[in-house]
C-alpha positions as MATLAB code, in Angstrom:
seq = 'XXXXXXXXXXXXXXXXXXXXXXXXXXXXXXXXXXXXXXXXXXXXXXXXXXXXXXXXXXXXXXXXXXXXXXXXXXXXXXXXXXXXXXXXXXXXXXXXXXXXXXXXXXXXXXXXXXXXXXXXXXXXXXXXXXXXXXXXXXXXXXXXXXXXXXXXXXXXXXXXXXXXXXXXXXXXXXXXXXXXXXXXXXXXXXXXXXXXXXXXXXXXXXXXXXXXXXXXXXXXXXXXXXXXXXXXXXXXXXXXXXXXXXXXXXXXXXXXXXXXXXXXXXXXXXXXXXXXXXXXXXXXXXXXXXXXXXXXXXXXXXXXXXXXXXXXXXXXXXXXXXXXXX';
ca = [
     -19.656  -53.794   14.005;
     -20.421  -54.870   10.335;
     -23.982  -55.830   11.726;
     -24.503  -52.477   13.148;
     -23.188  -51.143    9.885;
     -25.647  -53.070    7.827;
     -28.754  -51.845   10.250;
     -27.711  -47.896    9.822;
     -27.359  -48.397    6.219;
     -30.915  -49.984    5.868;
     -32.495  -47.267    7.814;
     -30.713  -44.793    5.870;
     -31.889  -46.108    3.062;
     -35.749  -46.331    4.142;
     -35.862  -42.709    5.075;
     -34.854  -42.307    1.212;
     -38.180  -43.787    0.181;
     -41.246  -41.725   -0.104;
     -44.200  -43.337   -0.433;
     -47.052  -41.368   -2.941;
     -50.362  -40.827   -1.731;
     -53.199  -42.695   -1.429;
     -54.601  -40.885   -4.276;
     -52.156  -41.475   -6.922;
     -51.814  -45.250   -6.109;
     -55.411  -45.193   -6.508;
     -55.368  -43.420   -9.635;
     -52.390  -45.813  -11.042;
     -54.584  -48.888  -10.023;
     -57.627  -47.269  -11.902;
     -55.747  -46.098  -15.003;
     -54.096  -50.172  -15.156;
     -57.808  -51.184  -15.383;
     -58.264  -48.624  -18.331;
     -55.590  -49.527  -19.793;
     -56.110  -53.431  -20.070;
     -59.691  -52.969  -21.541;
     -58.511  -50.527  -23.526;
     -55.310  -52.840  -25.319;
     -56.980  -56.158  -25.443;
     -60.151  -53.942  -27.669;
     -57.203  -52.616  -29.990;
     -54.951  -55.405  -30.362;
     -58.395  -57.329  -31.402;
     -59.329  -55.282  -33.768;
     -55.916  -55.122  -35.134;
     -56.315  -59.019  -35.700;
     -59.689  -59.063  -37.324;
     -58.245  -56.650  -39.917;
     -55.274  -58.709  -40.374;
     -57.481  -62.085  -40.610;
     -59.920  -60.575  -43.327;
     -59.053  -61.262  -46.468;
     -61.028  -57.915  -47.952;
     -58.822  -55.756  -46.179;
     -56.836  -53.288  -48.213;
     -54.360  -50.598  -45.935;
     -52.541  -49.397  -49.521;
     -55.950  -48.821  -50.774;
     -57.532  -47.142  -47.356;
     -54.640  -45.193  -46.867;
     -54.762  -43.545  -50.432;
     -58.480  -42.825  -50.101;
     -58.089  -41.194  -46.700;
     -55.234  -39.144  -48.192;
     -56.881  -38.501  -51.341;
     -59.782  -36.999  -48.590;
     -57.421  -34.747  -47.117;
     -55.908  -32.990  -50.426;
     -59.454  -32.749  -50.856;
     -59.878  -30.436  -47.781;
     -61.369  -27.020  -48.849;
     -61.696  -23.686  -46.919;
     -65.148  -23.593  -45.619;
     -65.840  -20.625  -43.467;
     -63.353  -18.709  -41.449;
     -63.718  -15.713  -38.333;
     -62.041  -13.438  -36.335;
     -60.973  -15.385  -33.328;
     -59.642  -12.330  -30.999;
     -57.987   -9.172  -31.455;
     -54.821  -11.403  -30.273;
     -52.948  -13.781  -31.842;
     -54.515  -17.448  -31.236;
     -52.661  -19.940  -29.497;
     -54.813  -22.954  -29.452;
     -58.143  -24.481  -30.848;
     -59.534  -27.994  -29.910;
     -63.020  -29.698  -31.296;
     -65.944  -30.975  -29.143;
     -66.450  -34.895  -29.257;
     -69.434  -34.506  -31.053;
     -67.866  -31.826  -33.854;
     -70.467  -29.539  -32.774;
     -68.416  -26.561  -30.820;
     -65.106  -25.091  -31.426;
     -62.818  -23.569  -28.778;
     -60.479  -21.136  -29.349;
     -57.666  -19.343  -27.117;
     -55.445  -16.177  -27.743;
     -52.935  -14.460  -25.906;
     -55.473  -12.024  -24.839;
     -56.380  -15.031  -22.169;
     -59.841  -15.400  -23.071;
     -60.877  -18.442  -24.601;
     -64.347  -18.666  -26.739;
     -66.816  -21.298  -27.818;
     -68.015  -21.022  -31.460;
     -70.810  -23.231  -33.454;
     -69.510  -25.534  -35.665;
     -69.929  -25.695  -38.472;
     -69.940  -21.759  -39.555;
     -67.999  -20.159  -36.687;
     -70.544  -17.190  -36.228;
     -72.173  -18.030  -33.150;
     -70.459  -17.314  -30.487;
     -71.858  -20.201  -27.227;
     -70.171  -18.872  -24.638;
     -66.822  -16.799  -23.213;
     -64.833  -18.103  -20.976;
     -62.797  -15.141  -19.271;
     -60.708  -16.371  -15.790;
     -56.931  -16.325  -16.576;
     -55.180  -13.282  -15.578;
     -52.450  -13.884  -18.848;
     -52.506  -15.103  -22.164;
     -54.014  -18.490  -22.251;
     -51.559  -20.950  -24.176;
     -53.348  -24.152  -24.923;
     -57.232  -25.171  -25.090;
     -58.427  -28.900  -25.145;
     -61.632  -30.928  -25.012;
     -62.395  -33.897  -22.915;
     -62.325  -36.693  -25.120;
     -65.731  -38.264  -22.768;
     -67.157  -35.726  -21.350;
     -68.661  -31.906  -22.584;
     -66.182  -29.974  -20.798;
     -62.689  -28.639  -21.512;
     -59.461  -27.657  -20.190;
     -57.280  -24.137  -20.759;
     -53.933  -23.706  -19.907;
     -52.275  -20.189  -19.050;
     -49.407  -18.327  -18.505;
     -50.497  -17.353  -14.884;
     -49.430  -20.737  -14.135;
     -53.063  -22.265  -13.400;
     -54.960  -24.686  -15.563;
     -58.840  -24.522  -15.751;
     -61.789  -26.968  -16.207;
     -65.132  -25.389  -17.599;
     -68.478  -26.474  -18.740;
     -69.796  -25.593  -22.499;
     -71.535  -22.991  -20.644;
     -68.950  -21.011  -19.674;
     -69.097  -22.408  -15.943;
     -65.681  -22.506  -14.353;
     -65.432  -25.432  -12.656;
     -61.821  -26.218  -11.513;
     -57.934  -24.438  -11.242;
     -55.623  -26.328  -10.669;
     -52.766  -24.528   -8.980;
     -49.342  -25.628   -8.037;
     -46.439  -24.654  -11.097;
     -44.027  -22.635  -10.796;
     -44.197  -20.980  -13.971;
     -46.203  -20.321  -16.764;
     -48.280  -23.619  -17.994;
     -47.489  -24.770  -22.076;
     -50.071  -27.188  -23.000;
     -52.836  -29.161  -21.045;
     -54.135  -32.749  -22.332;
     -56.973  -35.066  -20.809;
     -56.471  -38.918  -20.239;
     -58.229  -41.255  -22.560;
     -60.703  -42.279  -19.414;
     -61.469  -38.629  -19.154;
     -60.395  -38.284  -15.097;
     -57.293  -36.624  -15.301;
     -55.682  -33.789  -16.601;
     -51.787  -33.588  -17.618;
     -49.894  -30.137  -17.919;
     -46.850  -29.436  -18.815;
     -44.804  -26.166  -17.726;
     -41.925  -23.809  -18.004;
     -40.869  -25.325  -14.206;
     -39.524  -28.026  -15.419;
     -42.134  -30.280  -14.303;
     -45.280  -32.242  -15.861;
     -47.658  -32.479  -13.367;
     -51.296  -34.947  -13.169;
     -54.167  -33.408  -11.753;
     -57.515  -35.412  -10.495;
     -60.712  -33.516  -12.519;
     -63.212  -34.317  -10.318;
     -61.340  -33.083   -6.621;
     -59.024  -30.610   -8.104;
     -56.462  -32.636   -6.110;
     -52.709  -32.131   -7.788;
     -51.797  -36.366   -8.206;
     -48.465  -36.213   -9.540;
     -45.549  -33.683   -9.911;
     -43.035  -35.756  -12.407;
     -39.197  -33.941  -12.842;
     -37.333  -35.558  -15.188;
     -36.300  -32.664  -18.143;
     -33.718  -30.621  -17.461;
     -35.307  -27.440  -19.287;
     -38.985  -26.175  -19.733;
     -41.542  -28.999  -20.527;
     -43.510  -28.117  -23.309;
     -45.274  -30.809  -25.260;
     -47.454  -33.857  -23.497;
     -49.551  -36.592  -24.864;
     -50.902  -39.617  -23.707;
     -51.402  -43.066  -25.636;
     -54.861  -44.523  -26.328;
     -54.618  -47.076  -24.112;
     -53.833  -44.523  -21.480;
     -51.163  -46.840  -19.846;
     -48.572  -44.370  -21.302;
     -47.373  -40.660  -20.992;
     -45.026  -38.709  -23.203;
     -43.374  -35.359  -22.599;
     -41.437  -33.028  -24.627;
     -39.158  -30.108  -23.757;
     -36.520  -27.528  -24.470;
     -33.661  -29.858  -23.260;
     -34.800  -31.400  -27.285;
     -35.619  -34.528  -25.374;
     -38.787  -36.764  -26.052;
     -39.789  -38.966  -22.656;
     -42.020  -42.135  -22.473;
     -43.509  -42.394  -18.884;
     -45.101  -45.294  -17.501;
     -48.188  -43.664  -15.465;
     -48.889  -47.334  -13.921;
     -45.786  -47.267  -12.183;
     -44.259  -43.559  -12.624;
     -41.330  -44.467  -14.325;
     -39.374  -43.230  -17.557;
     -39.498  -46.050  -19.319;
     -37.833  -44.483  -22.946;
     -35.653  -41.718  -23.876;
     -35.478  -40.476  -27.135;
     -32.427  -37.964  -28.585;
     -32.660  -36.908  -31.802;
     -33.875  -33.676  -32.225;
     -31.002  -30.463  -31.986;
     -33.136  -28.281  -30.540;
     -36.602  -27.710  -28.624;
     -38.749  -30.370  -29.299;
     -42.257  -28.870  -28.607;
     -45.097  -31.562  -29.512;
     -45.183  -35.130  -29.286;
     -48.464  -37.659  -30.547;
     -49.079  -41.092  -30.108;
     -50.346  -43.290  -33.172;
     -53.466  -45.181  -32.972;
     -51.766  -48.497  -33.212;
     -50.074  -47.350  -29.749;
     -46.464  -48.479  -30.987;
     -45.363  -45.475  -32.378;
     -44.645  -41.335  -31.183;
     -44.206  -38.403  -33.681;
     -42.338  -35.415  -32.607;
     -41.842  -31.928  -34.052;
     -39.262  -29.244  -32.847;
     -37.298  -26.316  -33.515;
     -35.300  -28.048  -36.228;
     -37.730  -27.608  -38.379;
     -38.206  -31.863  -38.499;
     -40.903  -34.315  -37.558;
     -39.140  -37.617  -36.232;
     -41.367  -41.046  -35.775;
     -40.183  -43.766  -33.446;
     -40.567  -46.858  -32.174;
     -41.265  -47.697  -28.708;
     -40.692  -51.846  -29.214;
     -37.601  -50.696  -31.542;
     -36.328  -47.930  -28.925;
     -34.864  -45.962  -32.380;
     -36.004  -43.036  -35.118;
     -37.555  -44.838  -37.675;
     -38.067  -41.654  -39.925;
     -36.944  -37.862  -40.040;
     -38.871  -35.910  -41.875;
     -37.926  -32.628  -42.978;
     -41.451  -31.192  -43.063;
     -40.936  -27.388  -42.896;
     -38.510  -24.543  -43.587;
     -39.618  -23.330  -40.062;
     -40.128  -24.746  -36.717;
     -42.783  -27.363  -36.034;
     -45.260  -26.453  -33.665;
     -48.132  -29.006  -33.472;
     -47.955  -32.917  -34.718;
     -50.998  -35.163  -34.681;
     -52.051  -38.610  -36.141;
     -55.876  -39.007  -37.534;
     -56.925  -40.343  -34.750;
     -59.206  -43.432  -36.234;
     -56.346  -45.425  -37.880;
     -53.477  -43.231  -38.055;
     -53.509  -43.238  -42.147;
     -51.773  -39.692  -41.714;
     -49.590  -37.520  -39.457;
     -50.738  -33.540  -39.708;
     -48.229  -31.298  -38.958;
     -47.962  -27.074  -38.433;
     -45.273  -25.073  -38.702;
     -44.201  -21.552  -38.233;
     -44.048  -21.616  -41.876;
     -47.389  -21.148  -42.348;
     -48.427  -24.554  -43.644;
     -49.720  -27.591  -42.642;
     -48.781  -30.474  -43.900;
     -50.476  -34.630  -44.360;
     -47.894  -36.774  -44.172;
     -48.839  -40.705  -45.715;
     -47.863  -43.144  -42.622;
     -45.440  -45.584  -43.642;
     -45.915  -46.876  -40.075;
     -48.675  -49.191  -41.088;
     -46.410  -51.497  -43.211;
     -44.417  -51.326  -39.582;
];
């Protein structure tokens, strides 16, 4: 009897356990490659600047911050006859996309902004989030009709990716440049293959809209944000949440991984940027940045001398990392 017992129980159990498909253990296999190139590059170059003796972080990090007080208005245009909702840079610094609520999303020539290169017109709402591929000249939109798109500098439409529930939040591309993340209003972040379109993973986990997403520059590493005021750390080798960060009282809408790869900044509704640790598992910092809610926070991307972050305030503001003396 206890034998048979034991057999159901196993069964039971088995039937509980979905294997993914082929195409996301592929993908997991390929983004583990990335990843380990990726680290052993960064954690070398960590230790050459550590090892040379003419190496001066206080001193960098005051000249790159003296740099950005230095930052002047340069030229300006009328996006759209909408309110704008997202802007991203080329790789080279040669384009600059824009998106409004109006759901078209345009290409202008850096650096004056007159030019118009192309028009990219295929969402049937507002588009919410634009984003460059950080290897290839193509970008990404995200929408409220819940699709995401992928398009050529041209104005070619080459992908949607179809499959949320509800209206899309942001978009953001993978380090190696082959996937595509998306968060949404369903509840769900979801991994899309570029190249076949093919939806590769639909990851649950907050219990209200997901609205932030980032991935680290090693690319082993995911993070999502959401109105549950949560910040999640997801393993994309093996699918798993790997941290949990609580902090933030309300809707915590951006999250950005530093350069070093140790650290994640997030801004939300409380008007507060909070940095923390992923080999600490704690908030190292709070900031109280704005008098408003903080929409957008991102590291410069070189060495993370820096953390930019915009508010409904209407400012934007350079924050000095203390993270490097971390």
């Amino acid at each position: 009897m206890r034998l048979r017992k034991m057999m159901w129980t196993r069964k039971s159990f088995s039937t509980l356990f979905t294997e993914g498909p082929k195409e996301l253990r592929e993908a997991r296999i390929e983004i583990a490659k990335f990843s380990v190139k990726r680290a052993a590059v960064r954690i070398q170059r960590a230790k050459r600047r550590r090892d040379d003796p003419d190496e001066d972080v206080e001193a960098e990090t005051k000249w790159a911050l003296k740099q950005a007080k230095g930052m002047v208005l340069d030229c300006s245009n009328f996006g759209d006859d909408r309110p704008l909702t997202g802007c991203s840079f080329s790789r080279d610094g040669k384009i600059l996309a824009t998106c409004s609520l109006s759901g078209v999303t345009k290409l202008w020539e850096m650096p004056q902004v007159t030019n118009k290169i192309a028009v990219l017109k295929d969402h049937k709402e507002r588009a919410t989030d634009v984003v460059f591929s950080p290897v290839d000249d193509i970008l990404a939109t995200a929408s409220a009709d819940r699709t995401a798109k992928l398009w050529k500098t041209d104005g070619t439409l080459l992908q949607t990716f179809e499959g949320h529930l509800d209206r899309l939040a942001r978009v953001a591309f993978h380090p190696s440049g082959k996937y595509l993340g998306t968060t949404s209003f369903d509840k769900t972040w979801r991994l899309w293959d570029i190249n076949t379109g093919a939806e590769l993973l639909l990851q649950e986990g907050h219990s209200r809209s997901v609205y932030g997403i980032a991935f680290q520059q090693d690319g082993a590493l995911a993070a999502s944000s959401g109105l549950d005021s949560l910040a999640r750390v997801w393993d994309l080798r093996t699918g798993r949440s790997i941290l949990v960060f609580q902090g933030h009282i309300k809707p915590v809408l951006s999250v950005t991984f530093s350069p070093n790869g140790y650290h994640l900044a997030s801004g939300g509704e409380d008007n507060q940027c909070r940095i923390w640790d992923l080999r600490m598992r704690k908030s190292l910092y709070i900031i109280p940045a704005h008098a408003n809610l903080v929409s957008q926070v991102k590291y410069e991307p070189q060495e993370g001398y820096f953390l930019a972050t915009a508010s409904y305030d209407m400012k934007v503001n350079a924050e000095i990392s203390r993270l490097l003396k971390a």
